[in-house]
N, C-alpha and C positions, 0 to 999 in steps of 0.2 A: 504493500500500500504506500513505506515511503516514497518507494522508485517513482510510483505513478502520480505520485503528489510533484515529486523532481520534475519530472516531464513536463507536469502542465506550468510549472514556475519559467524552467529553461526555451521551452519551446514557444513563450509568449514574447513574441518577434518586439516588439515596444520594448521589454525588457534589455533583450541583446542588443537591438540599436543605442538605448541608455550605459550598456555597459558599455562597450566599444566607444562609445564617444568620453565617460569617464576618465576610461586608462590616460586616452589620447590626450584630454584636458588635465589630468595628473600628473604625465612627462612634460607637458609645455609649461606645467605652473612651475613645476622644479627647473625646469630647465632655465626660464627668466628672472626666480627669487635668486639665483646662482650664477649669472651671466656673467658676474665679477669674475668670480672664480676661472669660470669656463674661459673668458678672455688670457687669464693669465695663464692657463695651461697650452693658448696656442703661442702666447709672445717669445720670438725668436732666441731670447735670452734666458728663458726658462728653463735650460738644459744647463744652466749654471748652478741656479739654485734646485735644481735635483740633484747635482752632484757635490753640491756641500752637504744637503739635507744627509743624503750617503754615508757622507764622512761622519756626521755626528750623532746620528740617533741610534740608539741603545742608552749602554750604562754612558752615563755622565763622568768624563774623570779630566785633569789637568791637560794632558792632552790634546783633549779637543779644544777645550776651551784655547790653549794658544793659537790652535789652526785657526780659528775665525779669529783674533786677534790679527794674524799674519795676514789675513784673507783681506781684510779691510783695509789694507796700505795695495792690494794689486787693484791694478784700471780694471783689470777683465772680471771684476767681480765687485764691478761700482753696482751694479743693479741689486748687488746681493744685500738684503736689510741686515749684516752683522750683528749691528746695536740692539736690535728686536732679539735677535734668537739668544744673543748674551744675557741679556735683561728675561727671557722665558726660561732657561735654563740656571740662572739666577734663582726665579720664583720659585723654581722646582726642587733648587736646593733647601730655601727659607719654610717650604712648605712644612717639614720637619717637626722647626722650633714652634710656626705658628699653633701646627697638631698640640703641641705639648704645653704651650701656653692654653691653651681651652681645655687642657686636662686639668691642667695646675690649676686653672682657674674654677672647675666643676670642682674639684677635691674640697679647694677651700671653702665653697658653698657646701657642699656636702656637711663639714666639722658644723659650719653657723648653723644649719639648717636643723643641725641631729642637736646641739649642743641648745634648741627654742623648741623643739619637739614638733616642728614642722616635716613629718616623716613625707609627705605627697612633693617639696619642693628637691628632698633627699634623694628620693628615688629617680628623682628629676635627672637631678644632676649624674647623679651614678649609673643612668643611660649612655648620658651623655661621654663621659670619660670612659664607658668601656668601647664608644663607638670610634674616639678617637686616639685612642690608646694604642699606641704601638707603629700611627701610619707616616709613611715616609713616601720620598717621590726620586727615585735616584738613579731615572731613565725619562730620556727626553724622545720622544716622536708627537708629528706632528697631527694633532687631533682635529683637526680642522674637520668641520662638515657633521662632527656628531651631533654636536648642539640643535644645527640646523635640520639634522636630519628626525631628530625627537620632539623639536617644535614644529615641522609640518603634520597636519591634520587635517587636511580635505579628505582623506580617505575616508575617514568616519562619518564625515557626511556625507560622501559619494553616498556610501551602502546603504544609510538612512534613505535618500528618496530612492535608489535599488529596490531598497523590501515595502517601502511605501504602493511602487507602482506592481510590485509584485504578490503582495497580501493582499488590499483590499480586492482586488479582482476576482482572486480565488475564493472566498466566502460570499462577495455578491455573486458570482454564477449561481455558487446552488441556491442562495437565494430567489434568484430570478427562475431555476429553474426548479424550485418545488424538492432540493435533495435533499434540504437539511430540515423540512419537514418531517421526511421519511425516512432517513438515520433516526430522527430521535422517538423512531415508531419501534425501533429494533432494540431488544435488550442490550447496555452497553455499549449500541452504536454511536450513542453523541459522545461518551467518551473518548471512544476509541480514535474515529475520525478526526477529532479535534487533536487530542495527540499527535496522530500520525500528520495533522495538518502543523502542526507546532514544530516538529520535530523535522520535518523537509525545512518550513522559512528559518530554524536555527543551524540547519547544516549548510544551506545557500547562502543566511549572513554569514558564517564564520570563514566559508571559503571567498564569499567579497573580502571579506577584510583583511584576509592572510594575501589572497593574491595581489590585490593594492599594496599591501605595506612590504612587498616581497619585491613587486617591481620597482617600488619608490626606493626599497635598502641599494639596490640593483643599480641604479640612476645614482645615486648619491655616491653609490662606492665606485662608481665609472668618474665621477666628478674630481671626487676626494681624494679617492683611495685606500681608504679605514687601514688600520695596520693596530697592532696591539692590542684587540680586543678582550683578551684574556687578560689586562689591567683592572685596576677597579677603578670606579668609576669618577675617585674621587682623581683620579688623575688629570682629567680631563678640565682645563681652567675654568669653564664654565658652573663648575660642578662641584670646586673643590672645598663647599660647608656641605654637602651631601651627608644625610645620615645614611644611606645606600653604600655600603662597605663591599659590595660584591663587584665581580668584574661588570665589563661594556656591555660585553655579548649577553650576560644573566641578563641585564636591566633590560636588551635587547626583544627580550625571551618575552620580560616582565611586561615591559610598556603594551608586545602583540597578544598578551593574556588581559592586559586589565583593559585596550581596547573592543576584546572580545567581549570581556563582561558585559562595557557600555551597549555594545551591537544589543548580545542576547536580551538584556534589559527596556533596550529600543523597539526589540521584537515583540515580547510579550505583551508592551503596553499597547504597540498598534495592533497586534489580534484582538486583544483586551477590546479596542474601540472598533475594529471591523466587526464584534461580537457585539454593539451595543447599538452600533447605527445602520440604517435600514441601508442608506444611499450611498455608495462607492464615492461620491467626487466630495460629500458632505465630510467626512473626515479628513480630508487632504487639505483643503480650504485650512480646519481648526488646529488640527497637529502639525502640519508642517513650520509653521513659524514656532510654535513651541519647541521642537529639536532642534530644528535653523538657527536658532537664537544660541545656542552651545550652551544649554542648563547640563544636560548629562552627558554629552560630547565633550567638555571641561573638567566637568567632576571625573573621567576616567581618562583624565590625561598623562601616563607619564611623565612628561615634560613638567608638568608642575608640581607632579611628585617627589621627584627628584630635586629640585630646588624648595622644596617645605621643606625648613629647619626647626618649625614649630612640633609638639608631643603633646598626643591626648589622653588625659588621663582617665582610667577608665578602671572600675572596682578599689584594687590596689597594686594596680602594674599600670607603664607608661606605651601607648603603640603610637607607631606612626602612624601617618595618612591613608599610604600603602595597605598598610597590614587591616586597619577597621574597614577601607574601602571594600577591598577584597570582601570582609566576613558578607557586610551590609549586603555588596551586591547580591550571593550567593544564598542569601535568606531572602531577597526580592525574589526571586528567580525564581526557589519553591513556591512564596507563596502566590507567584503570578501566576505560574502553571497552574497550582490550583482552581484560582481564580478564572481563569481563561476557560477551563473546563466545565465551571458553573455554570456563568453568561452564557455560552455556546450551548447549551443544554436547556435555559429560559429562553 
């Protein structure tokens, strides 16, 4: 029954013209928000600064640092920013002390905090210092492109109006044509059908949003070049108060999980309302500017996950944004299906 639900989603020709046009509108957005970039990997002198970049990324040692000292007195390497990569491999070293002053600095709250019986500010702090405890930065490559690559997110609204022009259609047919009168005449049928209808729009979002955020990694690492992603993420300068202690590639993993949740979450609600409203074009009018507006395309963004340095406290243990987003979603999810299954059945 999923297959046959697949089919009528894939084979509604409206739909594939929308995706096809998508993708297309996806690579030209990346390709223009990055044209910077892209120019400087055509300019004729850019084969200089790949073969400095050569010479110095890895481990950081004295070394190198003279070569770009020496580099900066030759003509044929006037194009090369010296003083920039000095000044970033500089900050990489300082990144260290900085770590260990916001240890130092958690600890000494911790003593104030334990010493007024403020134990919720304690715990606070003693998050904090084991998250920064221990991190250093003592290899330099050039992370360019990841930032950018984690703050694009048209994807996730591509799929939104995807599953919009692809769900309501399927519940108004059998409306229009008398089916889902006649499911809910058969023991278990409104169940069933509704699942099995749930269950194809959450296997069609997931693969919209895996293959958008697969072609856009695709586009960016042609642009970029990603290199070191088995780093953690706190390496990466844009990144570096991150309470996300794991490598690129995890967050990587994380960001294409926690915009699945958003999809699945997107999905339920508009079955939820093709289950509530009679006429096909009447919920598109209502909900589309409510997800267009980026209320839960936002709320399950990576990107500003990773830069929340804020903690929520919660019983008597401290999570981040991450970690309750995650649960929150995951208990919608049950209780939408539920839900979904009800309405559909009224």
């Amino acid at each position: 029954m999923i297959r046959f639900e697949l089919k009528k989603i894939w084979k509604n020709k409206i739909f594939i013209v929308f995706l096809f046009a998508f993708i297309f509108i996806d690579v030209i957005l990346i390709y223009n928000e990055n044209l910077t970039q892209i120019n400087v990997n055509k300019y004729k002198d850019h084969r200089y600064s790949i073969e400095v970049y050569d010479n110095i990324k890895g481990r950081i040692s004295l070394q190198k640092v003279e070569y770009l000292e020496s580099i900066s007195l030759n003509p044929d390497y006037e194009t090369v920013d010296t003083v920039f990569l000095l000044q970033r491999i500089n900050k990489a070293l300082q990144y260290r002390i900085k770590a260990q002053e916001v240890v130092s600095g958690a600890e000494t709250n911790i003593e104030f905090y334990e010493s007024i019986g403020n134990k919720k500010e304690a715990i606070r702090n003693t998050y904090i210092a084991d998250c920064f405890r221990g991190r250093s930065i003592n290899d330099y490559y050039n992370y360019d492109g990841i930032d950018e690559y984690l703050k694009f997110d048209y994807s996730t609204m591509m799929v939104t109006i995807l599953m919009v022009i692809s769900i309501f259609p399927l519940f108004y047919r059998d409306r229009k044509s008398g089916m889902d009168r006649i499911i809910k005449t058969v023991k278990n049928g409104g169940h069933t059908i509704v699942l099995v209808k749930l269950a194809s729009m959450i296997i069609t979002g997931l693969c919209l949003i895996c293959l958008l955020r697969v072609i856009e990694y695709i586009e960016f690492h042609v642009i970029y070049g990603f290199e070191a992603l088995d780093h953690p993420l706190y390496h990466v300068p844009e990144y570096n108060a991150t309470l996300f202690s794991e490598s690129i590639r995890q967050f990587f993993i994380l960001d294409l999980c926690m915009k699945c949740l958003g999809i699945l979450i997107i999905i339920i609600l508009l079955c939820a309302a093709a289950c509530i409203i009679k006429y096909s074009i009447a919920p598109v009018i209502i909900i589309m500017p409510l997800f267009l507006s980026g209320g839960i395309i936002k709320l399950f963004n990576g990107y500003r996950m990773a830069k929340e340095t804020e903690l929520i406290y919660v019983g008597y243990e401290f999570f981040t944004d991450i970690f309750l987003t995650i649960a929150a979603a995951i208990v919608i999810c049950i209780v939408g299906v539920m839900a979904v299954g009800r309405l559909y059945i009224k």
